[in-house]
DRENDO-1510 file (C-alpha; in Angstrom, 1 decimal, always signed):
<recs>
REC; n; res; u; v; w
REC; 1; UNK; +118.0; +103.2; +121.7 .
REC; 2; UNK; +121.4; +104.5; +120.6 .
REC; 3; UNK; +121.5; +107.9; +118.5 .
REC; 4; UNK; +122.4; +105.9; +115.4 .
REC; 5; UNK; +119.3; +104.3; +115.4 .
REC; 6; UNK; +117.2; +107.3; +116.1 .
REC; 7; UNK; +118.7; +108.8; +113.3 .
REC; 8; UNK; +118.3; +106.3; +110.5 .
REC; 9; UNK; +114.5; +105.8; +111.6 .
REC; 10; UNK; +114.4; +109.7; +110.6 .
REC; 11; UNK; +116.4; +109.3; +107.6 .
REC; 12; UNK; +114.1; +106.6; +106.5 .
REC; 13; UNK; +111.1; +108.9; +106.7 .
REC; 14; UNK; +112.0; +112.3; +106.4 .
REC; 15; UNK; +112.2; +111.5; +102.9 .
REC; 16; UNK; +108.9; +110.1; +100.8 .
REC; 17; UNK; +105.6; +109.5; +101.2 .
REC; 18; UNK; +104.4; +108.2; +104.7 .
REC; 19; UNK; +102.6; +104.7; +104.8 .
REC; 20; UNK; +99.1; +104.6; +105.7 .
REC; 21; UNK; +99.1; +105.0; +109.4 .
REC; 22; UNK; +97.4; +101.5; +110.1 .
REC; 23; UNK; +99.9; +99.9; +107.9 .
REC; 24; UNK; +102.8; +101.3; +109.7 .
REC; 25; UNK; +101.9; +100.4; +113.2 .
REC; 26; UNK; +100.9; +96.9; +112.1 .
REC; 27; UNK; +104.3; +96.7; +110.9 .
REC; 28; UNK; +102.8; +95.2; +107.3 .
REC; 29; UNK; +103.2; +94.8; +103.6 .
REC; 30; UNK; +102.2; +97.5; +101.3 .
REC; 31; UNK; +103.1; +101.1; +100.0 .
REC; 32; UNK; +106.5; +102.5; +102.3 .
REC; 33; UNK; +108.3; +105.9; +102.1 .
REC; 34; UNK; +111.9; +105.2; +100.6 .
REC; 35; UNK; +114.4; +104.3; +103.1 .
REC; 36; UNK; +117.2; +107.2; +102.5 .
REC; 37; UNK; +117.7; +111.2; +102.3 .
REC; 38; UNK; +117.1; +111.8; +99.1 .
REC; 39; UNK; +114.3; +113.8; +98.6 .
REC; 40; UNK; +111.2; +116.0; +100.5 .
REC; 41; UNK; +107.6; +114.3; +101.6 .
REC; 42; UNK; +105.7; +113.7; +98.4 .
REC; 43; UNK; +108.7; +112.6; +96.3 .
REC; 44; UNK; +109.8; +116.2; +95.5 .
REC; 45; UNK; +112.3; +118.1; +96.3 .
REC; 46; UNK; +113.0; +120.7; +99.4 .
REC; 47; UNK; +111.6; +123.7; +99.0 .
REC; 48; UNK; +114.3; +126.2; +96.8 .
REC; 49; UNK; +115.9; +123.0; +96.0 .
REC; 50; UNK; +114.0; +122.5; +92.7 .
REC; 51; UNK; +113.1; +123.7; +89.7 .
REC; 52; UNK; +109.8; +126.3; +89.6 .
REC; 53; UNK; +110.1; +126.5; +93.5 .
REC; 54; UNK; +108.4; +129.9; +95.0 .
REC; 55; UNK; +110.6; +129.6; +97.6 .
REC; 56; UNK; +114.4; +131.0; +98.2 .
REC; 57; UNK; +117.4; +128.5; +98.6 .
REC; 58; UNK; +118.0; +130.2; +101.9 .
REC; 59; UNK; +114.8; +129.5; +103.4 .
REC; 60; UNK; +114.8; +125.8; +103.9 .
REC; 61; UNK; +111.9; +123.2; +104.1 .
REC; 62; UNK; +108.2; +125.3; +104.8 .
REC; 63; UNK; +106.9; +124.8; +108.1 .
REC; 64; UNK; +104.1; +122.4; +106.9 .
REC; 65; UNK; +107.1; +120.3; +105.3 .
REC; 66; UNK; +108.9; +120.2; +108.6 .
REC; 67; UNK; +105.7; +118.9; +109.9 .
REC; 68; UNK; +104.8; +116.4; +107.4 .
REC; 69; UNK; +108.7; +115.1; +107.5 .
REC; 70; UNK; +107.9; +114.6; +111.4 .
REC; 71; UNK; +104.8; +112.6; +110.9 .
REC; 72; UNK; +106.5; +110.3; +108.4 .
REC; 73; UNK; +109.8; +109.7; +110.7 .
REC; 74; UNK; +107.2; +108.7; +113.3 .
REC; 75; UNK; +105.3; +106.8; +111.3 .
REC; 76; UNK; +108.7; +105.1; +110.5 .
REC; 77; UNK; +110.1; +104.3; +113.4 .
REC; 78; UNK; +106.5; +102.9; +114.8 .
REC; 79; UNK; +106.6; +100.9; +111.8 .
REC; 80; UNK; +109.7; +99.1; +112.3 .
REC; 81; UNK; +109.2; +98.9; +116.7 .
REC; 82; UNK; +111.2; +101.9; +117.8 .
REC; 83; UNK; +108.3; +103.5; +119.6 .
REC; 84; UNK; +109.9; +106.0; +121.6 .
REC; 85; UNK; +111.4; +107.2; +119.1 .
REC; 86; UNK; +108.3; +107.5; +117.1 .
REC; 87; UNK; +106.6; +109.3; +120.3 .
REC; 88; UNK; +109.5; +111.6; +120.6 .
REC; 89; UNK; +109.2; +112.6; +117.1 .
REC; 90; UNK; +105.5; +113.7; +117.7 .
REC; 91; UNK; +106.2; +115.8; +120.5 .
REC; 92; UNK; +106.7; +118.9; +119.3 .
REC; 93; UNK; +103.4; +118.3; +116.6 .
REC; 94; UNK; +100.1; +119.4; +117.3 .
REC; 95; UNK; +96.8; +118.2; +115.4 .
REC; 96; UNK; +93.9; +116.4; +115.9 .
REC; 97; UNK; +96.2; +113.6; +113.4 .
REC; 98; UNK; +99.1; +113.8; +116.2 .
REC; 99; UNK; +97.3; +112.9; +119.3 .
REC; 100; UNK; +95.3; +109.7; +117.0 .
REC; 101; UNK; +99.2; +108.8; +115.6 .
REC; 102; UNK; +100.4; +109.4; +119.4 .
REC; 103; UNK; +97.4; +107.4; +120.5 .
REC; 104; UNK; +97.9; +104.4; +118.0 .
REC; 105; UNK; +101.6; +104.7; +118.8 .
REC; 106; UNK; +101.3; +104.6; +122.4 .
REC; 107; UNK; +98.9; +101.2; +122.2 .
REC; 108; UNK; +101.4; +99.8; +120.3 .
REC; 109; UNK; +104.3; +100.1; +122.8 .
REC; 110; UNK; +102.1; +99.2; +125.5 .
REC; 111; UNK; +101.7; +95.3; +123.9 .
REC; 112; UNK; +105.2; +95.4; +122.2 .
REC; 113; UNK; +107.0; +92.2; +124.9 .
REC; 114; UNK; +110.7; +91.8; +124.9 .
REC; 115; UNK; +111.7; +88.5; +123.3 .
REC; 116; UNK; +112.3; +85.6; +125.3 .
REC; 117; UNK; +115.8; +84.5; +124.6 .
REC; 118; UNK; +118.6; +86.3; +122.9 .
REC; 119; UNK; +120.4; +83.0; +122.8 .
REC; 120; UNK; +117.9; +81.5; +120.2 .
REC; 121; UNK; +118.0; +84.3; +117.7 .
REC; 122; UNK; +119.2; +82.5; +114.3 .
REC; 123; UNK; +121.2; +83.8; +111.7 .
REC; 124; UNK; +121.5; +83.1; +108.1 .
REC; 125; UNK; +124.3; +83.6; +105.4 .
REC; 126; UNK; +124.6; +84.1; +101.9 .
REC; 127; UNK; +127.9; +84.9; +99.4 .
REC; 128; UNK; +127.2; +86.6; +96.3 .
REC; 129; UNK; +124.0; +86.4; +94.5 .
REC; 130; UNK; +124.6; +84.8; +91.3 .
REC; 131; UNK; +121.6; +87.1; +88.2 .
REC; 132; UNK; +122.3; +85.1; +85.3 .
REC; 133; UNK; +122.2; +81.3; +86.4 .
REC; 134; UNK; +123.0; +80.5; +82.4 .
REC; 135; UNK; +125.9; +82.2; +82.8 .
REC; 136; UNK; +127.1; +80.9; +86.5 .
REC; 137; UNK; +126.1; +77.6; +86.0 .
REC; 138; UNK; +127.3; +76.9; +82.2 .
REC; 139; UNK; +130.3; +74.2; +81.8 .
REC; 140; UNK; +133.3; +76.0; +83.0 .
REC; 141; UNK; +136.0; +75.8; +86.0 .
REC; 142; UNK; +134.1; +77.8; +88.9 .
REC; 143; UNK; +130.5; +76.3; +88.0 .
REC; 144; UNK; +130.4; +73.6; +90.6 .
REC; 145; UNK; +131.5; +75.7; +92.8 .
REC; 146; UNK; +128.8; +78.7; +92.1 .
REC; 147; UNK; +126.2; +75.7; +92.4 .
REC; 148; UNK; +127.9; +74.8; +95.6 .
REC; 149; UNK; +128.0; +77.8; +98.1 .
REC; 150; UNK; +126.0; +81.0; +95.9 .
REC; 151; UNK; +122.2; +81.3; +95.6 .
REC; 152; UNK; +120.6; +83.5; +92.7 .
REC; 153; UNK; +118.6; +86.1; +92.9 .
REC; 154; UNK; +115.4; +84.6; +92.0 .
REC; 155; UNK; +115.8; +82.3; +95.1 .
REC; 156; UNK; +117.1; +84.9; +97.1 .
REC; 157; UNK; +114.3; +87.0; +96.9 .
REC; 158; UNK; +111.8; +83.8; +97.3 .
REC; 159; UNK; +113.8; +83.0; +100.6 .
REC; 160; UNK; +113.4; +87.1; +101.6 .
REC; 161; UNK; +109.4; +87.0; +101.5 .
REC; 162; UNK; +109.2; +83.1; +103.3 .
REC; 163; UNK; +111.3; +84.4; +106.2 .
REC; 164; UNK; +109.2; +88.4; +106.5 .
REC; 165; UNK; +106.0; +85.4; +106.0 .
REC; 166; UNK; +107.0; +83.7; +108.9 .
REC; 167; UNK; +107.2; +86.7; +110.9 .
REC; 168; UNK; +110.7; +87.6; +111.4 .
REC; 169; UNK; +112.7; +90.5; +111.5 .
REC; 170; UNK; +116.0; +92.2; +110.6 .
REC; 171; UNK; +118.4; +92.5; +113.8 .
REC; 172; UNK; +122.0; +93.4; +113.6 .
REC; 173; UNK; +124.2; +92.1; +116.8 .
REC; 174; UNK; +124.3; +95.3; +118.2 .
REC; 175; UNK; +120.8; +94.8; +119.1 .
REC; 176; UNK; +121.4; +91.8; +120.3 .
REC; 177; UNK; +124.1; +92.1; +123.0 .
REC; 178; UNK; +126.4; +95.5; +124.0 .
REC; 179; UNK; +129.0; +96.1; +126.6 .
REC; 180; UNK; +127.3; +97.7; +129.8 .
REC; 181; UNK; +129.0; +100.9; +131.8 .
REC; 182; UNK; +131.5; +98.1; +133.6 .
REC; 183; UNK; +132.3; +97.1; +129.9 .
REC; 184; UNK; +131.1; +93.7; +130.1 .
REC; 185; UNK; +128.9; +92.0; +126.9 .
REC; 186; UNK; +125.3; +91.6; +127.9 .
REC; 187; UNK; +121.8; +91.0; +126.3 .
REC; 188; UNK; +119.6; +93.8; +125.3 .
REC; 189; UNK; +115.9; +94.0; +125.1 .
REC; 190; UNK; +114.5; +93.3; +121.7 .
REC; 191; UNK; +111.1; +94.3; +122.1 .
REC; 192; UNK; +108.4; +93.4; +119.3 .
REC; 193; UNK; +104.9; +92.7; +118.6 .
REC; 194; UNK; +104.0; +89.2; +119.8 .
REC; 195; UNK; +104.7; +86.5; +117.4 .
REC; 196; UNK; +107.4; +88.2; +115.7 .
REC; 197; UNK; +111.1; +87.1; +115.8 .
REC; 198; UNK; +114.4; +88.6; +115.5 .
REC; 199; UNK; +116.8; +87.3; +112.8 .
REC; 200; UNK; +120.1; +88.3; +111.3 .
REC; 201; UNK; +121.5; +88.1; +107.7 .
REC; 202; UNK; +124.5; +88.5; +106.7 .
REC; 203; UNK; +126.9; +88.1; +103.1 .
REC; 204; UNK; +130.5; +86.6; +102.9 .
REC; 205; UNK; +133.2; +88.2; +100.5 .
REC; 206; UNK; +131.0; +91.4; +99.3 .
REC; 207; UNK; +134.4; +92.4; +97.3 .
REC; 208; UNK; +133.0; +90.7; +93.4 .
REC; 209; UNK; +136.2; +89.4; +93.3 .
REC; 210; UNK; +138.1; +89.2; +89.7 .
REC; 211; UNK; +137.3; +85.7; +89.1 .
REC; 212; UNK; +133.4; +86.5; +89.0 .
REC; 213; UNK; +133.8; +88.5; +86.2 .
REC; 214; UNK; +131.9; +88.1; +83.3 .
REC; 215; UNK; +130.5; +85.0; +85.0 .
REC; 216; UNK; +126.5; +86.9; +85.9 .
REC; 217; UNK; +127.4; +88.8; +89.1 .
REC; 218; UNK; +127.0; +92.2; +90.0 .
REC; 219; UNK; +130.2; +94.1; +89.4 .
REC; 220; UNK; +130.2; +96.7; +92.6 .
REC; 221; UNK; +128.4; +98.6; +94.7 .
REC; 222; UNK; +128.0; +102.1; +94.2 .
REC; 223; UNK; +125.9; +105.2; +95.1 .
REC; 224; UNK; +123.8; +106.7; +92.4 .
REC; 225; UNK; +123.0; +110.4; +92.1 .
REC; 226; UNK; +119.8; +110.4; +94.3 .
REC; 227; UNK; +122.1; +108.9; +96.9 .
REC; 228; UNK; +120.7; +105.5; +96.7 .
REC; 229; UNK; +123.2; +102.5; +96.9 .
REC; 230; UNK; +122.7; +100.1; +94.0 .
REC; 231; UNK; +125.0; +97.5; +92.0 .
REC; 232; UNK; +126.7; +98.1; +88.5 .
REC; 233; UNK; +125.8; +95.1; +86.3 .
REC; 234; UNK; +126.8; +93.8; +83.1 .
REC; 235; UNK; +124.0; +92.2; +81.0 .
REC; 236; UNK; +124.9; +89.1; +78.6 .
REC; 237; UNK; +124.9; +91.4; +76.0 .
REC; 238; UNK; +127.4; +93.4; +77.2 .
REC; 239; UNK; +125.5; +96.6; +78.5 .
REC; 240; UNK; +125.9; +98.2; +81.7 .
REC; 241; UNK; +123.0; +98.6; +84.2 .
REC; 242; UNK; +122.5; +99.4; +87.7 .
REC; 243; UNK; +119.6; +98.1; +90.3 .
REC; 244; UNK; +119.5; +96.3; +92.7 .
REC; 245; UNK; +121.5; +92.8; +91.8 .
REC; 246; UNK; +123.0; +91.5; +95.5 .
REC; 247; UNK; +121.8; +91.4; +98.3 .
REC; 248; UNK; +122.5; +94.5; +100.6 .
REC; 249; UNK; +120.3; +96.5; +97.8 .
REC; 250; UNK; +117.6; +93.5; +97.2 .
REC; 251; UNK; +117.0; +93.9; +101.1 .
REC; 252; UNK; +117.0; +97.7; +101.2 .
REC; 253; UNK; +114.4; +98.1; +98.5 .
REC; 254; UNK; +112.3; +94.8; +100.5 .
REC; 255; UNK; +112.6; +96.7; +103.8 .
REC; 256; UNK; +111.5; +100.1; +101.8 .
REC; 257; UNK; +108.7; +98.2; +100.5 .
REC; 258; UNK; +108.1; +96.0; +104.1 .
REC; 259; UNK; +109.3; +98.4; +106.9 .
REC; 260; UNK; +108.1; +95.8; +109.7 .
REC; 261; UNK; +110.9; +93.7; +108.3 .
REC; 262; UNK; +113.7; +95.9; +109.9 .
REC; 263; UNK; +113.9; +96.5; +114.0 .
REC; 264; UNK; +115.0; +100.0; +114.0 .
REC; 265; UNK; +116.3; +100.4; +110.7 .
REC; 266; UNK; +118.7; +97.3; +111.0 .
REC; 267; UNK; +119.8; +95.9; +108.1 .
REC; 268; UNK; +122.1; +92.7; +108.3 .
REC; 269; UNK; +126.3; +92.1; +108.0 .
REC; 270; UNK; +128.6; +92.8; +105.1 .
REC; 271; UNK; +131.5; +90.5; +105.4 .
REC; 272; UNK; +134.4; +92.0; +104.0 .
REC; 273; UNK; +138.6; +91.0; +103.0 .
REC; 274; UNK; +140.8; +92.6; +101.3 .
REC; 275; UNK; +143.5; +91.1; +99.1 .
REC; 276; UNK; +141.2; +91.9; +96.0 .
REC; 277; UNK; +139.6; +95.2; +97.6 .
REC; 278; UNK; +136.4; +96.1; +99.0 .
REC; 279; UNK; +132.8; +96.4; +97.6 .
REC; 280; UNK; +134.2; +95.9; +93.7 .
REC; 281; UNK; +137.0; +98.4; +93.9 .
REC; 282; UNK; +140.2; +97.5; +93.9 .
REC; 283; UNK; +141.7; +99.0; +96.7 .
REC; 284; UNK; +144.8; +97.0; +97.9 .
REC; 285; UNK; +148.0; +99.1; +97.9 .
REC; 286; UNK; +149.4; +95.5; +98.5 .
REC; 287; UNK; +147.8; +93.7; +95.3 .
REC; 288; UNK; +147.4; +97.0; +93.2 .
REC; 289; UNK; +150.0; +99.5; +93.8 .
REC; 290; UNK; +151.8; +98.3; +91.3 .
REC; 291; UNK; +149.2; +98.4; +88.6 .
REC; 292; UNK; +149.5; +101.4; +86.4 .
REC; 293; UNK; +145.7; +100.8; +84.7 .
REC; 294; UNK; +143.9; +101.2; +88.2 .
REC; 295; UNK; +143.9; +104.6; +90.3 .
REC; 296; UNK; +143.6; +103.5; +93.6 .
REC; 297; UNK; +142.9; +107.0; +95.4 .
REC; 298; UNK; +139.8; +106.9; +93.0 .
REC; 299; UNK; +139.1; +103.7; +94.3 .
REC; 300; UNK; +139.1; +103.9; +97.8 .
REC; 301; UNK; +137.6; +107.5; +97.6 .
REC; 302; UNK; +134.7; +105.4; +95.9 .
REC; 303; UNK; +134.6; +102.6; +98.2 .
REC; 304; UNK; +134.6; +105.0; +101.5 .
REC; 305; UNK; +131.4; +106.6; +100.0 .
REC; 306; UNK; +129.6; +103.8; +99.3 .
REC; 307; UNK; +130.6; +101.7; +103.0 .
REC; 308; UNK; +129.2; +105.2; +104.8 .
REC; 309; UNK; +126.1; +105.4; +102.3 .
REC; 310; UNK; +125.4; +101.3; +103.4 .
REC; 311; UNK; +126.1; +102.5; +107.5 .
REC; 312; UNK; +123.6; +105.0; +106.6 .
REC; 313; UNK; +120.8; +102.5; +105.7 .
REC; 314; UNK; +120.9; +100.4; +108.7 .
REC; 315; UNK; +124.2; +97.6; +107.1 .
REC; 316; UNK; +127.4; +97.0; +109.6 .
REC; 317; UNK; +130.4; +95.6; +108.4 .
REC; 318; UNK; +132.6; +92.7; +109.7 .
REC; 319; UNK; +136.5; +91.3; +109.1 .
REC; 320; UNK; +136.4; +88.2; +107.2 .
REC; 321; UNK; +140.1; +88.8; +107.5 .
REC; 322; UNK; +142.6; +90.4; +104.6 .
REC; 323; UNK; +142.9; +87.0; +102.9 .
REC; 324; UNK; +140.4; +84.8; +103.8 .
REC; 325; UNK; +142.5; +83.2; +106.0 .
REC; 326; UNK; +141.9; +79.5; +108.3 .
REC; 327; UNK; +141.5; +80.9; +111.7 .
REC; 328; UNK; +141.7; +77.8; +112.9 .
REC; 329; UNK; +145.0; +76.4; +111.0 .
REC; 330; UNK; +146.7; +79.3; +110.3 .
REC; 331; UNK; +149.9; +80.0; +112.7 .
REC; 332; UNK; +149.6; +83.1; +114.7 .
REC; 333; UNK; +152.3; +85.1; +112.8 .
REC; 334; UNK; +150.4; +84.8; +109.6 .
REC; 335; UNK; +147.2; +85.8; +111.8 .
REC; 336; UNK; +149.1; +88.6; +112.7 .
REC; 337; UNK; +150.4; +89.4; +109.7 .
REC; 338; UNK; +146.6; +89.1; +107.8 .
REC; 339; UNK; +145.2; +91.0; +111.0 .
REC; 340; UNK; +147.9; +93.8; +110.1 .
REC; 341; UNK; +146.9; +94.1; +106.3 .
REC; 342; UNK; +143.2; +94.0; +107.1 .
REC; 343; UNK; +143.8; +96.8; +109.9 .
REC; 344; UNK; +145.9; +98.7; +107.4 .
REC; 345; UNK; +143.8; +98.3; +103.8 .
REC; 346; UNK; +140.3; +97.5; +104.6 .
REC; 347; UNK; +139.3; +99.2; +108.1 .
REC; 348; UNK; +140.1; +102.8; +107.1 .
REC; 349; UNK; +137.5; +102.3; +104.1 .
REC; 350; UNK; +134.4; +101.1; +106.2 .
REC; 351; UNK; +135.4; +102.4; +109.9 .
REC; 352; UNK; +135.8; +100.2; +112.8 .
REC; 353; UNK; +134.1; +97.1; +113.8 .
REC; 354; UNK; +134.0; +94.6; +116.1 .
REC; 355; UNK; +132.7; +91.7; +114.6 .
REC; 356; UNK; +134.8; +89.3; +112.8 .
REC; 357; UNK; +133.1; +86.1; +110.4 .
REC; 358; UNK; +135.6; +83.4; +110.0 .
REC; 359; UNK; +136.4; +82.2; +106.9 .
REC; 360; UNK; +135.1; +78.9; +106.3 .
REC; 361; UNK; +133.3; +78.9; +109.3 .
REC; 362; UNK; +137.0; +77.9; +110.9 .
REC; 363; UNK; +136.6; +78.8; +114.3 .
REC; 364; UNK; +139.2; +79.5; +117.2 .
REC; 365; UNK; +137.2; +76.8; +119.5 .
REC; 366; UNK; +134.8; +74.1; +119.6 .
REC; 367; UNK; +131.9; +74.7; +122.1 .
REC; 368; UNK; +134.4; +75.6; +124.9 .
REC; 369; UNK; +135.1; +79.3; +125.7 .
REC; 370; UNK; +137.4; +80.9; +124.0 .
REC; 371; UNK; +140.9; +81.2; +125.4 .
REC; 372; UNK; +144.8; +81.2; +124.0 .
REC; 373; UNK; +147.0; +83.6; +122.0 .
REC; 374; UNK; +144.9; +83.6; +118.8 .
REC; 375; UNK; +141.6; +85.1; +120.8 .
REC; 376; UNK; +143.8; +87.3; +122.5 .
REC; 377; UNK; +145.0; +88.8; +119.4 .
REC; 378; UNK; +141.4; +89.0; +118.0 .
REC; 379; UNK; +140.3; +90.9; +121.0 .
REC; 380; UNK; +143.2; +93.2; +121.2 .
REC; 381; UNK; +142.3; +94.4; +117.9 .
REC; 382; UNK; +139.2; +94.9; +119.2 .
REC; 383; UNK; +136.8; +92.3; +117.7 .
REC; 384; UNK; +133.9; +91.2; +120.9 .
REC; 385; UNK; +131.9; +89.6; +118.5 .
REC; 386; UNK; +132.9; +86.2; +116.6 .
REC; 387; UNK; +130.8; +84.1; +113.6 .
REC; 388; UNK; +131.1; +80.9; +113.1 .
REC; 389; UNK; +129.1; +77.7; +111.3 .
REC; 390; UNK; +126.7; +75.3; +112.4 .
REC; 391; UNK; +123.8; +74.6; +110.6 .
REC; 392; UNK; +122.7; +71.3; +112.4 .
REC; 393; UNK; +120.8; +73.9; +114.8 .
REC; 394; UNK; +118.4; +76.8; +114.0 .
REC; 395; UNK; +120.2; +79.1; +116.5 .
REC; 396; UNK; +123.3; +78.5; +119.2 .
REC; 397; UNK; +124.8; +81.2; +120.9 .
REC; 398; UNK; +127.5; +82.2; +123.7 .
REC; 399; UNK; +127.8; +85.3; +125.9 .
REC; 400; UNK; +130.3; +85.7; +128.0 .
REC; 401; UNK; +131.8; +88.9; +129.8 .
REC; 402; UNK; +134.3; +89.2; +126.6 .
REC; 403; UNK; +132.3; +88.2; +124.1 .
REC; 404; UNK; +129.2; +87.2; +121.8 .
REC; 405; UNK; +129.8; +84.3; +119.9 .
REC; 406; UNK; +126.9; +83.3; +117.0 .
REC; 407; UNK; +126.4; +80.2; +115.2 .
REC; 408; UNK; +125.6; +81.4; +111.5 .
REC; 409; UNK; +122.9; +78.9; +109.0 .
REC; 410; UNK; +124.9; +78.4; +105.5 .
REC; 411; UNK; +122.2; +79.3; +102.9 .
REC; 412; UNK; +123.3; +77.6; +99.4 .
REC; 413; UNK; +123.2; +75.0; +97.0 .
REC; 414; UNK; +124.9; +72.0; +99.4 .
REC; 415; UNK; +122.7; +73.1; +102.1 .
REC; 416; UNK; +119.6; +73.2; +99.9 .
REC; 417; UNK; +120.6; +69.8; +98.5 .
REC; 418; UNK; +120.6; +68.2; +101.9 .
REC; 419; UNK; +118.0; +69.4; +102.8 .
REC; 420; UNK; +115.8; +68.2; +99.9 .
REC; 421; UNK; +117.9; +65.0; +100.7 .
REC; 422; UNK; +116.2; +65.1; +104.2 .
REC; 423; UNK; +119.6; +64.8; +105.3 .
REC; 424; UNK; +118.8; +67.9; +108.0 .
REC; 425; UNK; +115.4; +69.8; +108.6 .
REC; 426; UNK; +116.6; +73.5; +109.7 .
REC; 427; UNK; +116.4; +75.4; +106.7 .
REC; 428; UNK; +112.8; +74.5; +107.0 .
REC; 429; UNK; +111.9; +76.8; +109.5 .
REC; 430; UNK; +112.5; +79.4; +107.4 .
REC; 431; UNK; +111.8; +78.2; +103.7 .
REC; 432; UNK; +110.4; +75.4; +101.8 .
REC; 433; UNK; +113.5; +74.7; +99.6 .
REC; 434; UNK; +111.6; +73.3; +96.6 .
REC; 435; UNK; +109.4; +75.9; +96.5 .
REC; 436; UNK; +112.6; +78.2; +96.5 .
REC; 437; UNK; +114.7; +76.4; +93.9 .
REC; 438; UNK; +115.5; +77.9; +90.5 .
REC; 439; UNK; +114.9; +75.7; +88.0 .
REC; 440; UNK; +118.5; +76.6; +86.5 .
REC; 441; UNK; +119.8; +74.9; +89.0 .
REC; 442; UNK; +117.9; +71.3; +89.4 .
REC; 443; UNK; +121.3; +69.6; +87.0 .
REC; 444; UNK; +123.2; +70.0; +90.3 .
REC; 445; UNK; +120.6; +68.9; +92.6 .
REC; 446; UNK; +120.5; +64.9; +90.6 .
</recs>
C-alpha cells in the first residue's frame, strides 16, 4: 500500500461518524462517515476550533478524540479492503472494543483472495452528465449530439447502484499495474472479499466547455467552505446552486454513503484538455490571455485547489491532450506541438500523470504493441499508461515492460441504443439499459 493510500483511508475517517462496525467490515450499504477532513468524530468540530469549546486553540483534539478518530480511520480503511492499514491504525489503541475491531479485522484479511486476472478488469466511461434533459435535449444544434455521447444524471446514478449491486468496486490503474524496483510495469495484487470485482470509471473532457453553457450542465467544479468538492449549477430559472451535479461529486457522496464501493479510497479518472481550460475555469494563457473580462491568475489559482482537493478524495487525472487531438491521424509535429501546450497549460494545474485517454478512442495501434515515433514521444513525456475504445468486449488489456494499455466501455446514448437494439450484449453485465433509461430521452432511442 503506498502512503497515498494510507493517508486518504485516514482522511476519510478521521472526520465523521464511524459506520457500525459490522457494516464496515462487510463492506455494505448504510450510514458512512464523510469521506474528507472537514470536521471532528461526531460531526463537530476539533476541540478549541468551535464555538462554546472548553478547550484552548493550543491544545488540539482531546485524547478520547484522538482515539475515536483512530477507530473510525480503521473502521474505514477495513471498510473499503485496506486491512493492514486498518490494523496498523489499531495498534497503538487499547480497549476491550480494539481487540473485537482488531479481531473482526484480522478475519477479514485472512479470507480477503487476490483477484484472478488483472487483465479482465473492465472499465467504463462517461463525458458530462447532462441535469436538465429538457434543456439538453430540446431542438437545437448540439442536441443530437448530447443524446449521442452524454448520459444524465438520473441514469447515471441508476447505472452507479447496478454496478456497487453487482458487486464491484472502484480501482484506479495504479492499483492495477506499477513499475517494480528494475522499473518495469507489472500487476499488483488486488485483494478483496470473494465475489467482489475491481472496476474503473473514468469522465472525458471534465473542462464544461463554453458550448454547454446554458444547455443543463454543471458549470465547474469547486471546493466549498467545509472543504468539500461540489459543482456550481445554474437552474432553469436562472439561480445559482451547488451539489453534487457530475460525476466526480455523485461518486464521492455514493462512496461516502457505500464505502465498500472504493478499494482503498480509489476513486476513478478525470480526463482533462486544455484549449478551453480545466475543471470550468478558463485557464489558457493561449485561448484567454488576451481576454480583458477573465483573470486568469484567479483562475488557475482556483483550478489548482480544486484538482488537489479531487487528489485528496481518492480521483487521478489523465491527458486527453491540449486540443483533443486524433492520436491516430494527427502528424507528429502537431502531436508535439499539442503535447507542448498540454505540458505547459494543463499539467502545472493538476500535477503530473502518466496516463493519457485518447481522444476519440483514436489509438496509436491496433492490437499490436506499441512501437514508432508517436509512442516514443508519449513515453518520453512520461505517459506508461494508455486508454483507448472497444466496447465489443467487457475488458481487454496489455502489459508490457513499458506499458499498460486498457480498453475503456463507452457509456452513452449510441451505446445504450445498441444495446436495446441487441446489436451487442456488454453493457449488460453491468446494467439493464431499460431499466436505466430516462424517459427524456426515449425520442432518440425510435
Amino acid at each position: 500500500m503506498s502512503g497515498h493510500d494510507s493517508t486518504r483511508s485516514m482522511r476519510a475517517a478521521i472526520t465523521g461518524m464511524g459506520l457500525a462496525v459490522a457494516l464496515a467490515l462487510g463492506g455494505c450499504s448504510g450510514p458512512a462517515e464523510p469521506g474528507s477532513q472537514r470536521s471532528a468524530p461526531g460531526g463537530g468540530t476539533w476541540a478549541g476550533q468551535g464555538p462554546g469549546s472548553s478547550q484552548g486553540t493550543e491544545q488540539g483534539p482531546s485524547p478520547e478524540e484522538r482515539h475515536q478518530a483512530g477507530i473510525d480511520a480503521a473502521t474505514t480503511a477495513a471498510a473499503q479492503y485496506d486491512y493492514t492499514a486498518a490494523l496498523k491504525e489499531l495498534k497503538p489503541l487499547a480497549g476491550q472494543h480494539v481487540d473485537d475491531l482488531t479481531q473482526k479485522i484480522t478475519a477479514q484479511q485472512k479470507k480477503a483472495v487476490t483477484w484472478k486476472d488483472n487483465s479482465q478488469i473492465s472499465h467504463l466511461f462517461f463525458h458530462s452528465l447532462i441535469v436538465d434533459p429538457k434543456r439538453a435535449f430540446d431542438p437545437g444544434p448540439s442536441a443530437q449530439g448530447y443524446a449521442d455521447y452524454m448520459v444524465t444524471v438520473k441514469e447515471f446514478k441508476a447505472i452507479l447502484a447496478s454496478v456497487y449491486k453487482k458487486g464491484y468496486v472502484l480501482v484506479n490503474p495504479h492499483d492495477i499495474a506499477r513499475k517494480n524496483a528494475q522499473g518495469d510495469m507489472e500487476y499488483r495484487p488486488i485483494k478483496l472479499p470473494k465475489g467482489k470485482k475491481p472496476l474503473v470509471l473514468s469522465e472525458d473532457d471534465v473542462s464544461y466547455y463554453e458550448y454547454m453553457k446554458g444547455d443543463g450542465f454543471a458549470a465547474n467544479l469547486t471546493v466549498d467552505g467545509a472543504g468539500k468538492v461540489t459543482n456550481t449549477y445554474k437552474d432553469p430559472h436562472g439561480k445559482t446552486v451547488r451539489g453534487a451535479y457530475d460525476m466526480p461529486t455523485i461518486v464521492d457522496d455514493f462512496v461516502e454513503e457505500h464505502p465498500g464501493f472504493s478499494y482503498r479510497g480509489s476513486k476513478g479518472i478525470i480526463a482533462l484538455t486544455g484549449y478551453n481550460g480545466v475543471l470550468g475555469y478558463r485557464t489558457s494563457d493561449i485561448e484567454y490571455g488576451d481576454d480583458k473580462h477573465i483573470d486568469l491568475p484567479a483562475q488557475k489559482q482556483q483550478a489548482k485547489k480544486v484538482a488537489a482537493a479531487l487528489k485528496d478524495e481518492g480521483w487521478v487525472f489523465a491527458s486527453h491532450t491540449w486540443g483533443h487531438a486524433n492520436m491516430t491521424s494527427s502528424s507528429l509535429d502537431r502531436i508535439k506541438r499539442d503535447t507542448r501546450k498540454w505540458d505547459d497549460e494543463v499539467r502545472p494545474l493538476i500535477g503530473d500523470t502518466d496516463l493519457l485517454i485518447f481522444p476519440f478512442g483514436a489509438d496509436l495501434a491496433g492490437i499490436e504493441r506499441y512501437s514508432g515515433s508517436k509512442y516514443r514521444l508519449m513515453k518520453k513525456d512520461g505517459f506508461d499508461f494508455y486508454f483507448g475504445i472497444d466496447t465489443s468486449t467487457p475488458a481487454w488489456m496489455q502489459l508490457t515492460d513499458d506499458y499498460l494499455r486498457q480498453a475503456r466501455i463507452n457509456v452513452d446514448g449510441l451505446s445504450m441504443k445498441a444495446a436495446m437494439e441487441g446489436k451487442h450484449h456488454v453493457l449488460e453485465k453491468f446494467f439493464d439499459v431499460e431499466k436505466v433509461i430516462d424517459p427524456a430521452r426515449k425520442k432518440y432511442l425510435k
